[in-house]
C-alpha atoms as an extended CHARMM CRD file, in Angstrom:
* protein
*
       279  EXT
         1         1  UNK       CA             98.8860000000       76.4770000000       97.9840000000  PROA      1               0.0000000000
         2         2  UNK       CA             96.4890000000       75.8050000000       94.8180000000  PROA      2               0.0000000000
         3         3  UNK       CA             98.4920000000       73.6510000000       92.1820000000  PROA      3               0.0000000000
         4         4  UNK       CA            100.4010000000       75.9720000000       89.5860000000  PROA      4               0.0000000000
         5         5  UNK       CA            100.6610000000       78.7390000000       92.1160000000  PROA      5               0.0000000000
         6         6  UNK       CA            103.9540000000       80.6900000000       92.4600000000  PROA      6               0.0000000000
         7         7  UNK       CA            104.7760000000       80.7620000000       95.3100000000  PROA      7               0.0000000000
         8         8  UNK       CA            107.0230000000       84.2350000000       94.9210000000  PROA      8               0.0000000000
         9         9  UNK       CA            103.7030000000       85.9160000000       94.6910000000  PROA      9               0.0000000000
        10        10  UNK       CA            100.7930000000       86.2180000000       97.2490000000  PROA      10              0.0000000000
        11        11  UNK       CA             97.4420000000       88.4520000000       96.6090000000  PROA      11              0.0000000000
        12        12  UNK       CA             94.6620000000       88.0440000000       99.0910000000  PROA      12              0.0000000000
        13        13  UNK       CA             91.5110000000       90.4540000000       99.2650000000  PROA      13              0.0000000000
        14        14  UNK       CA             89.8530000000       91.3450000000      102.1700000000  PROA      14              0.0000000000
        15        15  UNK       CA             93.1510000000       90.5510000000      104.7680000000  PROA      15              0.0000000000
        16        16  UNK       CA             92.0730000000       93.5270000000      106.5970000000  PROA      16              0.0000000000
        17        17  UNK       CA             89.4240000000       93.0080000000      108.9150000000  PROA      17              0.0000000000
        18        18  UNK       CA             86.5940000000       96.0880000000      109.6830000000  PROA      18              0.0000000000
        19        19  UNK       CA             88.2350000000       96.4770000000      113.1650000000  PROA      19              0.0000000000
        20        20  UNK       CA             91.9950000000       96.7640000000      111.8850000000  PROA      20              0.0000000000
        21        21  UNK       CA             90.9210000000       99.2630000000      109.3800000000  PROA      21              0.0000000000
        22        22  UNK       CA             89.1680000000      101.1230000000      111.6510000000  PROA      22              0.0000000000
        23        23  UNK       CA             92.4030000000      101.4030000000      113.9640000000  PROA      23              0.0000000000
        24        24  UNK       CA             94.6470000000      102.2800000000      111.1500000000  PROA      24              0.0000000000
        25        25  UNK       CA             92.2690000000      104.7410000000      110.3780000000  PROA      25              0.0000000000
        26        26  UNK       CA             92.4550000000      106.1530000000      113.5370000000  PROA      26              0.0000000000
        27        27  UNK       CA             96.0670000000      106.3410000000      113.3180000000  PROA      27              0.0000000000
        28        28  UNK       CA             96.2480000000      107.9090000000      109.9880000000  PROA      28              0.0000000000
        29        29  UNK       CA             94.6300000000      110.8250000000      111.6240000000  PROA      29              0.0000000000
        30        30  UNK       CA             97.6500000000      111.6140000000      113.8430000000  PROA      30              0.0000000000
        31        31  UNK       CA            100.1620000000      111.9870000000      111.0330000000  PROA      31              0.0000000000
        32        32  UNK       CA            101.6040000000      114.6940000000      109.2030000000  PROA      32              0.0000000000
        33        33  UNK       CA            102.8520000000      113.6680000000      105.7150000000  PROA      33              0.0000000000
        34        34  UNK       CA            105.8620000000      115.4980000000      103.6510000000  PROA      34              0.0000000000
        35        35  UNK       CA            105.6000000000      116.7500000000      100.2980000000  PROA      35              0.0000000000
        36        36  UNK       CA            109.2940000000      116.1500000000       99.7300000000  PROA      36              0.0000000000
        37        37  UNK       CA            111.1710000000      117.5110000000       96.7870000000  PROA      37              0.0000000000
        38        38  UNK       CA            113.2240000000      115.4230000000       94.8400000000  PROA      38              0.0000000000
        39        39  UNK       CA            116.3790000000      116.8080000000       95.5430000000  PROA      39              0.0000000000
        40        40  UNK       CA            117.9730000000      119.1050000000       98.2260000000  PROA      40              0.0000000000
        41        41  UNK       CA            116.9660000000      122.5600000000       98.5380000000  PROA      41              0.0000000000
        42        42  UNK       CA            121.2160000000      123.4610000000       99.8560000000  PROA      42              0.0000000000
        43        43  UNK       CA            122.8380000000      122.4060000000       96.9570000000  PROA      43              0.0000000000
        44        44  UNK       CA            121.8280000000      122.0960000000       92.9760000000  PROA      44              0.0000000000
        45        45  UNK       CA            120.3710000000      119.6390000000       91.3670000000  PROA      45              0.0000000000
        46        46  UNK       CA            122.0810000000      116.8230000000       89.0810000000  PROA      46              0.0000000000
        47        47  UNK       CA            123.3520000000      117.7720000000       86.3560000000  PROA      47              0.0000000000
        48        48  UNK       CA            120.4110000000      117.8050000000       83.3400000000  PROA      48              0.0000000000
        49        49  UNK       CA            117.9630000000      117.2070000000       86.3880000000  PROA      49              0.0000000000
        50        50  UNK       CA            115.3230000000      119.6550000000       87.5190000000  PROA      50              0.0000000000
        51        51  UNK       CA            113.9180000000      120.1600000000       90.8060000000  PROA      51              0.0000000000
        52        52  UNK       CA            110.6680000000      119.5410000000       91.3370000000  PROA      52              0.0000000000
        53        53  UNK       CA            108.6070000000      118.1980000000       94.3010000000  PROA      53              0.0000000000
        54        54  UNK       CA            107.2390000000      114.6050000000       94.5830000000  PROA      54              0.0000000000
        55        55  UNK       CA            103.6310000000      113.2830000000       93.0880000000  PROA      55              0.0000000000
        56        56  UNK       CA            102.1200000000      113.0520000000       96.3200000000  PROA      56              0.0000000000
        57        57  UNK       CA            102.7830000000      113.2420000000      100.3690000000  PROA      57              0.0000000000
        58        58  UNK       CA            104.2230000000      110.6740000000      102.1840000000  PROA      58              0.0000000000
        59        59  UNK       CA            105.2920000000      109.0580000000      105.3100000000  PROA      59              0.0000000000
        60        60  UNK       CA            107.7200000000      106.9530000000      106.5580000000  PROA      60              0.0000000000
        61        61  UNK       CA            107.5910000000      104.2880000000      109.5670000000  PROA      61              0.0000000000
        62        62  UNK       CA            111.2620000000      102.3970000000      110.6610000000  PROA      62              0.0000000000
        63        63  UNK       CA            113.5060000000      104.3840000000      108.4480000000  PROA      63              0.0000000000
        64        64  UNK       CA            113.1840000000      107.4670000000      106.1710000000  PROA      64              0.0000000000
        65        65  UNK       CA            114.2180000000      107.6570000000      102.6680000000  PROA      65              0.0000000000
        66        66  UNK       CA            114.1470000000      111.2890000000      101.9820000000  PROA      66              0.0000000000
        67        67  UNK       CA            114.1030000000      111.7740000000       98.2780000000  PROA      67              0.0000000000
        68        68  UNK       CA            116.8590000000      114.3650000000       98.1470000000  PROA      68              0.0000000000
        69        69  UNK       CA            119.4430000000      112.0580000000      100.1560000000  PROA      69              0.0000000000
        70        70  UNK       CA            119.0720000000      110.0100000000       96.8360000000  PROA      70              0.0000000000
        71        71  UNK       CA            118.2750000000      106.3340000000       97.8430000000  PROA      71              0.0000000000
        72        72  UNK       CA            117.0250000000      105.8340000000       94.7570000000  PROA      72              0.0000000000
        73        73  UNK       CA            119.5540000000      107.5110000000       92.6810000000  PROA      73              0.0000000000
        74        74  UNK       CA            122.9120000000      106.0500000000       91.0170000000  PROA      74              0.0000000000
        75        75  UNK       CA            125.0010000000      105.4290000000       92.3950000000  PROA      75              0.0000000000
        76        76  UNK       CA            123.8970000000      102.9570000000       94.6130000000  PROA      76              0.0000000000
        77        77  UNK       CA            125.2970000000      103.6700000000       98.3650000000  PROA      77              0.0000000000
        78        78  UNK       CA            124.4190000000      102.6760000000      101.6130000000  PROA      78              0.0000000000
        79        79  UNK       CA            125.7980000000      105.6110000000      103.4870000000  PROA      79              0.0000000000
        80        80  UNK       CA            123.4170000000      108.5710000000      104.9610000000  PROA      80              0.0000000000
        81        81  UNK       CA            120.2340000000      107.1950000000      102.5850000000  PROA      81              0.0000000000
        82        82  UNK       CA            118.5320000000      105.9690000000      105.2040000000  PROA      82              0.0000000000
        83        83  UNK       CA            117.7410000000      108.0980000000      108.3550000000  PROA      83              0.0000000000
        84        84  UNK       CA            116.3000000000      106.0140000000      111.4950000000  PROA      84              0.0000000000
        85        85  UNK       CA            112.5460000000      106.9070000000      111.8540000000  PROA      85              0.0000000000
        86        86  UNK       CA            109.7540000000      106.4130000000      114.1380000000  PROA      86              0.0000000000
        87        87  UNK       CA            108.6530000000      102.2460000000      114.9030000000  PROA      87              0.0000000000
        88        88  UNK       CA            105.3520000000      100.9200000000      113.4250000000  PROA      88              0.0000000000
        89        89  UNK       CA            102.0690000000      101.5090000000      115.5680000000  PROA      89              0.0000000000
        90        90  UNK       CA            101.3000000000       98.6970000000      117.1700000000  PROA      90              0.0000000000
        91        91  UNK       CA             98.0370000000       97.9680000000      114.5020000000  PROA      91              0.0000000000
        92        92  UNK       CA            100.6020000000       97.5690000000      111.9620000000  PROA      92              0.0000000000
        93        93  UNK       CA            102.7240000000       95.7150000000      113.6470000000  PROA      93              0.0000000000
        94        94  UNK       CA            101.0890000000       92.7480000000      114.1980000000  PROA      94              0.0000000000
        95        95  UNK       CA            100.0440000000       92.8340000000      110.7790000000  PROA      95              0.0000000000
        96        96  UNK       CA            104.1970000000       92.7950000000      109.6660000000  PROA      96              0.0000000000
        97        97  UNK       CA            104.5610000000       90.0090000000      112.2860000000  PROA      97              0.0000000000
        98        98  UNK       CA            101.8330000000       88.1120000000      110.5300000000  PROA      98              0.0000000000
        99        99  UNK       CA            103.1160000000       88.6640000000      107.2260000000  PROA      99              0.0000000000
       100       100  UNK       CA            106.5610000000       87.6920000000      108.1840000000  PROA      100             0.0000000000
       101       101  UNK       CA            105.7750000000       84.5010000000      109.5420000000  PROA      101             0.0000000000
       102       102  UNK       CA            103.4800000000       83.6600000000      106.3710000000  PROA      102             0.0000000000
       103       103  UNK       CA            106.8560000000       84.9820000000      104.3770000000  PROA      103             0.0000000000
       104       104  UNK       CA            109.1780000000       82.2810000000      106.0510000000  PROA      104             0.0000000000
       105       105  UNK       CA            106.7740000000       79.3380000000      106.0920000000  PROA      105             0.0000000000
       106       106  UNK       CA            106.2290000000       79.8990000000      102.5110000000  PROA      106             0.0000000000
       107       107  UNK       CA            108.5420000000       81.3310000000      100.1380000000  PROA      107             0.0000000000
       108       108  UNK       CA            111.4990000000       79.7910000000       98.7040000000  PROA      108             0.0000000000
       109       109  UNK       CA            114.5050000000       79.6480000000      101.0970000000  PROA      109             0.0000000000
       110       110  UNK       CA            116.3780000000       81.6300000000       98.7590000000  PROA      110             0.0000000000
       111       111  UNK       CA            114.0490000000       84.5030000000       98.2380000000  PROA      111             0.0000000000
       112       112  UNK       CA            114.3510000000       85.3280000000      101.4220000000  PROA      112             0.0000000000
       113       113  UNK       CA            117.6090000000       86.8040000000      102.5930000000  PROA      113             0.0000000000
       114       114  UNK       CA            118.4820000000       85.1810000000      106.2270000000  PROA      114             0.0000000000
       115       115  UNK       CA            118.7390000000       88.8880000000      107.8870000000  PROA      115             0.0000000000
       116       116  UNK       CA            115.4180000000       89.9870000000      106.2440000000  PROA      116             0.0000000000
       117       117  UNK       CA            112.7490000000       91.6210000000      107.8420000000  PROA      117             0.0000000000
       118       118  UNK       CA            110.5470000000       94.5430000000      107.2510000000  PROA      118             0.0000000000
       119       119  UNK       CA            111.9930000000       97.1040000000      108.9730000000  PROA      119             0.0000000000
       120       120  UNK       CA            110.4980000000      100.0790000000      106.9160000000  PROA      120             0.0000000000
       121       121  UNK       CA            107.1250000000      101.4120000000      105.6280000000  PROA      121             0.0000000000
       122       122  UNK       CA            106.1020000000      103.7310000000      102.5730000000  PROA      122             0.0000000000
       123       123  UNK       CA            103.1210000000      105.3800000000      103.4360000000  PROA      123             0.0000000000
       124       124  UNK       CA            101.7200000000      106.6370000000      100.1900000000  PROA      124             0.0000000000
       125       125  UNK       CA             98.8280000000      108.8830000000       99.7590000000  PROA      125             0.0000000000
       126       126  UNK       CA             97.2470000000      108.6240000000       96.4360000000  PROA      126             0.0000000000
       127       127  UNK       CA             94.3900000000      110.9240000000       95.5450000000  PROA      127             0.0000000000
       128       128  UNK       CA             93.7180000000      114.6900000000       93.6770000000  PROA      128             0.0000000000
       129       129  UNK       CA             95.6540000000      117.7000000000       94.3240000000  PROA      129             0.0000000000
       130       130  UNK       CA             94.4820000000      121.2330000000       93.7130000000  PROA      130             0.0000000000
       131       131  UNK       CA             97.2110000000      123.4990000000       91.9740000000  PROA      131             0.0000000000
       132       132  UNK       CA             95.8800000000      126.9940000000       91.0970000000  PROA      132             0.0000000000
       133       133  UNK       CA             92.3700000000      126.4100000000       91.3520000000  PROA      133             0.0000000000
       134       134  UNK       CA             92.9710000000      123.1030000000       88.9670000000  PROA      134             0.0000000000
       135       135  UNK       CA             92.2580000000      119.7560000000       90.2050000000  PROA      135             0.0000000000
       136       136  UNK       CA             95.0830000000      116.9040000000       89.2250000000  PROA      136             0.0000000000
       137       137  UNK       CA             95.2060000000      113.3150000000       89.7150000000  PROA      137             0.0000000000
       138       138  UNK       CA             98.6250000000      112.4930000000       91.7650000000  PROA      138             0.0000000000
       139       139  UNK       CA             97.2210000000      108.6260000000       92.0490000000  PROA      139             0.0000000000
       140       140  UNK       CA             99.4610000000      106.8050000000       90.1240000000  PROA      140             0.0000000000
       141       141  UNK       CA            103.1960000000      105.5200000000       90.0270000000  PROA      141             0.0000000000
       142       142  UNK       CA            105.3920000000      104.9990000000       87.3680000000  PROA      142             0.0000000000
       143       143  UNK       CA            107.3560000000      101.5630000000       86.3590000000  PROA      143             0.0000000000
       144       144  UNK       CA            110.2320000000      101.2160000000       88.6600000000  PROA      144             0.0000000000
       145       145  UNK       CA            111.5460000000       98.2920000000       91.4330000000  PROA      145             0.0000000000
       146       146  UNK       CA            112.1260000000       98.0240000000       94.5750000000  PROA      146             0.0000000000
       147       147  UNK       CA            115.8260000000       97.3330000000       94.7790000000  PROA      147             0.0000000000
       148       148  UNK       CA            115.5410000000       96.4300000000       98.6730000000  PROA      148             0.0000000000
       149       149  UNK       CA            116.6290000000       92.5360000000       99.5140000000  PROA      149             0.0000000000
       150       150  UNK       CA            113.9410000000       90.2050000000       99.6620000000  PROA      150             0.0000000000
       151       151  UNK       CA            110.2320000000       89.9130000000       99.3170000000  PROA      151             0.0000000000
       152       152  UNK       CA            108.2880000000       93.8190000000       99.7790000000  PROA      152             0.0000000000
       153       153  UNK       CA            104.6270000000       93.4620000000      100.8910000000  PROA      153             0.0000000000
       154       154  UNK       CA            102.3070000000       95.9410000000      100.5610000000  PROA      154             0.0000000000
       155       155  UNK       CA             98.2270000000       96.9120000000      102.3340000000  PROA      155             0.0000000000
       156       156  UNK       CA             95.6240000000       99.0900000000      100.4740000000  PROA      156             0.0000000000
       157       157  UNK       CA             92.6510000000      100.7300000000      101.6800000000  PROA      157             0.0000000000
       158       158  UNK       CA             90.5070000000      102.6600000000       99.9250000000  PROA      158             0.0000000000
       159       159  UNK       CA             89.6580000000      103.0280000000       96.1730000000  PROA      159             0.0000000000
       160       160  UNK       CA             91.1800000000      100.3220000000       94.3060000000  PROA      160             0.0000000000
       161       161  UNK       CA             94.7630000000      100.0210000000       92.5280000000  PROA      161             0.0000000000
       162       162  UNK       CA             95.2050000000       99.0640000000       88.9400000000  PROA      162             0.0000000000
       163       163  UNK       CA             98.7460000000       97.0310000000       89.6990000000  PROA      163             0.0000000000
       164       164  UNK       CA            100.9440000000       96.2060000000       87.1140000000  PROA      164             0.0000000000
       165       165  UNK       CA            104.0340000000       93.7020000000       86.3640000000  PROA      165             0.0000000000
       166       166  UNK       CA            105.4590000000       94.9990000000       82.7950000000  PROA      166             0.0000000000
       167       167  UNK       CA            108.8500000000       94.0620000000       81.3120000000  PROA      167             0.0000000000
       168       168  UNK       CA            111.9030000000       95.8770000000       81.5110000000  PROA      168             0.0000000000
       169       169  UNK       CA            111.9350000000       98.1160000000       78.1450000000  PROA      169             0.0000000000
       170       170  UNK       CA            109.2540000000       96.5280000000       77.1990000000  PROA      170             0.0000000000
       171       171  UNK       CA            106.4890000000       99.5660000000       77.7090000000  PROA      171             0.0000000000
       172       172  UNK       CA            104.8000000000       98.9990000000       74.7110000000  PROA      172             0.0000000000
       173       173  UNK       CA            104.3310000000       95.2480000000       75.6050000000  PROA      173             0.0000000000
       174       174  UNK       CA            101.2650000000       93.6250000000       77.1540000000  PROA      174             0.0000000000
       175       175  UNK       CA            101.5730000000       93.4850000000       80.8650000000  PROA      175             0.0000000000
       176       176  UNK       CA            103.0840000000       90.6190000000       82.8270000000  PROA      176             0.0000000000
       177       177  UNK       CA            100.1500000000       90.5830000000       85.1520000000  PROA      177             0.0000000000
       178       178  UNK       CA             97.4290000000       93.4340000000       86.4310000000  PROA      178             0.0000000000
       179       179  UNK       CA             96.2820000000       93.1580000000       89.9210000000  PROA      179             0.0000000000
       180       180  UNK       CA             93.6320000000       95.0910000000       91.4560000000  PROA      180             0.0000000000
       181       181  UNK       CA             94.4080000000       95.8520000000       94.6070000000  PROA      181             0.0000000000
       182       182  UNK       CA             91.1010000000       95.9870000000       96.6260000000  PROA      182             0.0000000000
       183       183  UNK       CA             90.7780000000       97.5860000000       99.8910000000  PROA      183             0.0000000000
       184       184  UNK       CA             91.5530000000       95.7560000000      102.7440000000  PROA      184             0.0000000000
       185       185  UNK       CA             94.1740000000       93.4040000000      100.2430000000  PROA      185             0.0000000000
       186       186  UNK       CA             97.6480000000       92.1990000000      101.1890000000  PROA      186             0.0000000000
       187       187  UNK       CA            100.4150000000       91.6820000000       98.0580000000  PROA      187             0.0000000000
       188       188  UNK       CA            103.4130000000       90.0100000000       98.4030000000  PROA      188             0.0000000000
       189       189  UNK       CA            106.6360000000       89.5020000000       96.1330000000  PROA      189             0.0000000000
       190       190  UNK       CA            109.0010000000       88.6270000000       95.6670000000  PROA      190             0.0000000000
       191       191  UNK       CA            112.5230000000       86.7170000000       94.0550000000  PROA      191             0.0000000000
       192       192  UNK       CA            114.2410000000       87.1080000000       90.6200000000  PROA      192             0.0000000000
       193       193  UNK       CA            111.4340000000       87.2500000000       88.5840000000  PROA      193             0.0000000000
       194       194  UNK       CA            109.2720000000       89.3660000000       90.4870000000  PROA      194             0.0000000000
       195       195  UNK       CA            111.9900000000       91.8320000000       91.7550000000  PROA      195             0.0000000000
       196       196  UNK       CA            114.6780000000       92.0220000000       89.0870000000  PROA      196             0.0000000000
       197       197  UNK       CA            113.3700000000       91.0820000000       85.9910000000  PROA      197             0.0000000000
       198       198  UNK       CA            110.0210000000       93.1320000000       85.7950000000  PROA      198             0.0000000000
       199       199  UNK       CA            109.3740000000       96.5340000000       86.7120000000  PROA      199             0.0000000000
       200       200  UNK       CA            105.4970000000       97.3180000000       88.3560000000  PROA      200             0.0000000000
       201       201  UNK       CA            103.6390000000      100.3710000000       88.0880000000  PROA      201             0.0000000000
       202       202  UNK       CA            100.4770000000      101.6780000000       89.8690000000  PROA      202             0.0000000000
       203       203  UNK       CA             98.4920000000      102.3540000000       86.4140000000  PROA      203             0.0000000000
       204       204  UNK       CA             95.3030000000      104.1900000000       88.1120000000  PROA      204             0.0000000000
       205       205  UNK       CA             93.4940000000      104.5290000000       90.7500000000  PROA      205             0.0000000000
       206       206  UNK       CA             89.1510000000      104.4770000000       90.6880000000  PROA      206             0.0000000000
       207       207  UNK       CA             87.6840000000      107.4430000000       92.5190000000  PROA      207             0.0000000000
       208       208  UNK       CA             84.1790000000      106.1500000000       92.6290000000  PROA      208             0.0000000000
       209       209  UNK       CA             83.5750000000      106.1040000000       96.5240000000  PROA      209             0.0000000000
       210       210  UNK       CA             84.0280000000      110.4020000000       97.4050000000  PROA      210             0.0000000000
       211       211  UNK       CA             86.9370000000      109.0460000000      100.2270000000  PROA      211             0.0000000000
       212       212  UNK       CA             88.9390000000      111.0190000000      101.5350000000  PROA      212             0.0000000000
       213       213  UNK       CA             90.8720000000      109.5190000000      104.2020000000  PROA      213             0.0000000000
       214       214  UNK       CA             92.4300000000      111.5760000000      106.9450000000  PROA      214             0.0000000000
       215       215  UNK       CA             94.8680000000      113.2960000000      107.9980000000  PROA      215             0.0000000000
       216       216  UNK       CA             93.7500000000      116.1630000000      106.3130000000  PROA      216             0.0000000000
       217       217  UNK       CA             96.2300000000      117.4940000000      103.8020000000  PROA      217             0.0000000000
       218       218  UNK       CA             96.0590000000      121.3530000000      102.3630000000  PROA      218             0.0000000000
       219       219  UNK       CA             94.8220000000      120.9960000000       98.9760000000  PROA      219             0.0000000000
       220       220  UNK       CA             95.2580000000      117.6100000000       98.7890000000  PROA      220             0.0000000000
       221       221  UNK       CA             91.7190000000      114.4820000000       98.5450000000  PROA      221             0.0000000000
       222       222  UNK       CA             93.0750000000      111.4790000000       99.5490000000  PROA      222             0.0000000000
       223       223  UNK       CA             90.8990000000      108.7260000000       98.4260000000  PROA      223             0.0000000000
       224       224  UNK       CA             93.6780000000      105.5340000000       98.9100000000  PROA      224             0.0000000000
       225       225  UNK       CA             96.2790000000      104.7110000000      101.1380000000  PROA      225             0.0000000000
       226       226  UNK       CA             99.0240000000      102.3310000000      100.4660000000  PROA      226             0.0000000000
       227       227  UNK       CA            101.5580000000      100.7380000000      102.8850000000  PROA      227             0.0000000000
       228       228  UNK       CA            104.7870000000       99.1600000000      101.3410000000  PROA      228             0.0000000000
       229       229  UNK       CA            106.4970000000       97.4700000000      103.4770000000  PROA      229             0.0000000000
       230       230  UNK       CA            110.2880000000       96.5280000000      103.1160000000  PROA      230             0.0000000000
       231       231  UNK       CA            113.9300000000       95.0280000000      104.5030000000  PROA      231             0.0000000000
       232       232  UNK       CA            116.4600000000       97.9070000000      104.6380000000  PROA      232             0.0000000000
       233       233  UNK       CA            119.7670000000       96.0130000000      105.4120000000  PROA      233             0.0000000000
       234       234  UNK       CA            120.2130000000       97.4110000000      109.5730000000  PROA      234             0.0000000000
       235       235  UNK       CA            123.7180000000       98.8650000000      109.6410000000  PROA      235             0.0000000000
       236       236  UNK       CA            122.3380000000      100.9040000000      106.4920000000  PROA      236             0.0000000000
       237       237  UNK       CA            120.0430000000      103.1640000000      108.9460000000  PROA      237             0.0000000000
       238       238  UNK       CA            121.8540000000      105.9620000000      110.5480000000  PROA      238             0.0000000000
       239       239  UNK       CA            120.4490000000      108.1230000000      113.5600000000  PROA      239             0.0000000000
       240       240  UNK       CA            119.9540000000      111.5510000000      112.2750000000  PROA      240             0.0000000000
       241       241  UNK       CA            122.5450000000      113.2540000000      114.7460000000  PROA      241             0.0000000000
       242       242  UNK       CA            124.9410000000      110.0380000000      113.4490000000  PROA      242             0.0000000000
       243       243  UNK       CA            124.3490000000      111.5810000000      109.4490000000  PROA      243             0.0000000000
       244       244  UNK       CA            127.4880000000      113.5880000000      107.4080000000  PROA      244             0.0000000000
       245       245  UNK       CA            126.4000000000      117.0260000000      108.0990000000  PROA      245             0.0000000000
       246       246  UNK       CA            125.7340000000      117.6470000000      104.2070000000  PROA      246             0.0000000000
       247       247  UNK       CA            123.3240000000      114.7600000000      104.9240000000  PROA      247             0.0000000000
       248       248  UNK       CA            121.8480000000      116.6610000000      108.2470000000  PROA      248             0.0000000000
       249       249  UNK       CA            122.0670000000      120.3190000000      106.3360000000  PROA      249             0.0000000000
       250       250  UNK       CA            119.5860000000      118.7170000000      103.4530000000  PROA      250             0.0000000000
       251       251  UNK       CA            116.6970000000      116.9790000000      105.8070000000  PROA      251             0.0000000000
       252       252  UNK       CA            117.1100000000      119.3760000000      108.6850000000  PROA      252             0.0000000000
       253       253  UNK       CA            114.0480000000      121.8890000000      107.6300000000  PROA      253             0.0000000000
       254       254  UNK       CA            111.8290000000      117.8700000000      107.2590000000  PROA      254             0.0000000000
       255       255  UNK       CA            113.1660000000      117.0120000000      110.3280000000  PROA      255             0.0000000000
       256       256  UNK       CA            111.7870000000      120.3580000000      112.2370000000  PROA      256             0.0000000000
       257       257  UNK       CA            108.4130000000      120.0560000000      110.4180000000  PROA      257             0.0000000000
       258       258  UNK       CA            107.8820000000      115.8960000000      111.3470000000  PROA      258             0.0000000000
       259       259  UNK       CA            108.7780000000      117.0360000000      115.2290000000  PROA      259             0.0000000000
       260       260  UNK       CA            106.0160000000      119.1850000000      114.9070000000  PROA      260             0.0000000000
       261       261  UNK       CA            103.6840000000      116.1050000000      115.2010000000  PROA      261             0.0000000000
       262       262  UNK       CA            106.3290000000      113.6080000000      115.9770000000  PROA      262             0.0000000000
       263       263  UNK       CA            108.0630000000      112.7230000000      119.8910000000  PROA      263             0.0000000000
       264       264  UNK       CA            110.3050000000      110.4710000000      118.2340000000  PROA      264             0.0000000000
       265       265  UNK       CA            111.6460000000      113.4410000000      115.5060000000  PROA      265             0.0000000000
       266       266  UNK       CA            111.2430000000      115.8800000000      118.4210000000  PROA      266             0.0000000000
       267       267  UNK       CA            113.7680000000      113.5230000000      119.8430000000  PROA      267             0.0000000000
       268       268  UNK       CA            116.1750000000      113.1440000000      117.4190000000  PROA      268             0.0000000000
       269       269  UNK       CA            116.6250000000      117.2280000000      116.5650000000  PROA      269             0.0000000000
       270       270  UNK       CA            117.7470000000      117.0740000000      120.3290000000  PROA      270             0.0000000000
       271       271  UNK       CA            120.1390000000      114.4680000000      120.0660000000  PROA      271             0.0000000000
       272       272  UNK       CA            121.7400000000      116.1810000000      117.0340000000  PROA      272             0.0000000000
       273       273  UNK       CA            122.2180000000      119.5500000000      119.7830000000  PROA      273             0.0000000000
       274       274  UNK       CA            123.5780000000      117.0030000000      122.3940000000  PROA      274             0.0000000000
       275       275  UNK       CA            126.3920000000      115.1620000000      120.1030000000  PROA      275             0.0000000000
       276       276  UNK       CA            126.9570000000      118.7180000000      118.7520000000  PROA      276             0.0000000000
       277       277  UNK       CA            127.6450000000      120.6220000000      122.2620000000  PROA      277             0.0000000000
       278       278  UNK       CA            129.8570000000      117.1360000000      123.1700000000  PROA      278             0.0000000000
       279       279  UNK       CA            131.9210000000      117.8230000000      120.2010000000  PROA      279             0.0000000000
């Protein structure tokens, strides 16, 4: 590690060789991302809260956060947030073994939470989407933290990132630190400071290539693709037959639509009929 380094914080361009990108790629192609709305569709929103659907499509690898089961809303619970989702292809799992080892041998001890390991992946799509005839950017990400224990790491491919550290209520204020994140990079991060006492937003994102990575996506250019990677505590991911059935009644019509391209969703809507009929 370079003198002065922190060792809470890892960047490193060009961790993605031209053969693993080409096989995640490849994979990307057989996926059918959600455009999720922030809260269920069965019941009414928060009070003072309006529905609306999410900045871009996503997809989830280990477990699924589904935005109206409100994982990232107060207040904080554990219970039916987190619904058990396909594994990781195998390209990107040896990339999380990888960055788990590098993770152990060399962040602090107490960064590092002894159960953790990245069990779940954000697949975010960033890129233009076309709403009555109009063309608007959907490539960015407000300030906000990941609240998950330990260290998150996160891949990009494509058009670069414009990464930012800022400090809590602080917008006004110079950034922490600005990362780009080039394609093929790896970030890490991750203890107090990095976690809890900044917030990081994804600023903008160049569009000076004409990518647009697959799958293809109904009025939607995707020209980068990020992978977050992160430790959901275990007992904290439920089977989908296993949720309340408030829980099941709200992700039911995603459910039927991931099975559509999905074995492992197929799988799970016929679990839910088996434990039903045995009840």
């Amino acid at each position: 590690m370079p003198p002065g380094a922190d060792p809470c914080y890892v960047y490193e361009p060009g961790h993605v060789d031209a053969a693993t990108r080409a096989e995640i790629v490849a994979w990307l192609g057989t996926l059918r991302p959600l455009w999720e709305m922030r809260y269920s569709t069965r019941r009414p929103p928060p009070p003072g809260r309006q529905q609306k659907p999410l900045l871009r499509p996503v997809y989830w690898l280990g477990n699924w956060q589904f935005a109206c089961l409100g994982y990232y809303e107060p207040p904080r619970r554990s219970r039916d947030v987190a619904v058990a989702a396909e594994p990781f292809p195998p390209v990107l799992a040896r990339l999380v073994a990888q960055i788990e080892r590098r993770v152990r041998a060399g962040f602090p001890r107490p960064a590092v939470p002894r159960a953790w390991h990245l069990n779940t992946c954000l697949v975010n799509f960033y890129g233009d989407r076309t709403l009555d005839g109009k063309v608007v950017d959907a490539a960015r990400v407000g300030e906000h933290r990941d609240h998950e224990p330990g260290p998150v790491a996160s891949i990009s491919l494509g058009e670069r990132a414009r990464f930012q550290f800022v400090r809590r209520g602080a917008r006004d204020a110079p950034p922490v630190r600005t990362q780009w994140l080039e394609d093929g990079s790896l970030q890490i991060f991750g203890g107090p400071h990095w976690k809890d006492d900044l917030l990081h937003r994804v600023q903008r994102v160049d569009d000076k290539l004409d990518l647009d990575f697959p799958p293809a996506i109904a009025g939607f250019r995707t020209r980068r693709v990020n992978f977050t990677f992160r430790y959901v505590p275990d007992e904290h991911v439920t089977p989908f037959a296993a949720l309340s059935p408030a829980a099941r009644d709200d992700v039911r019509d995603y459910m039927r639509t991931l099975a559509e391209g999905s074995p492992f969703f197929a799988a799970a809507l016929v679990s839910e009929g088996r434990t039903a009929a045995a009840r």
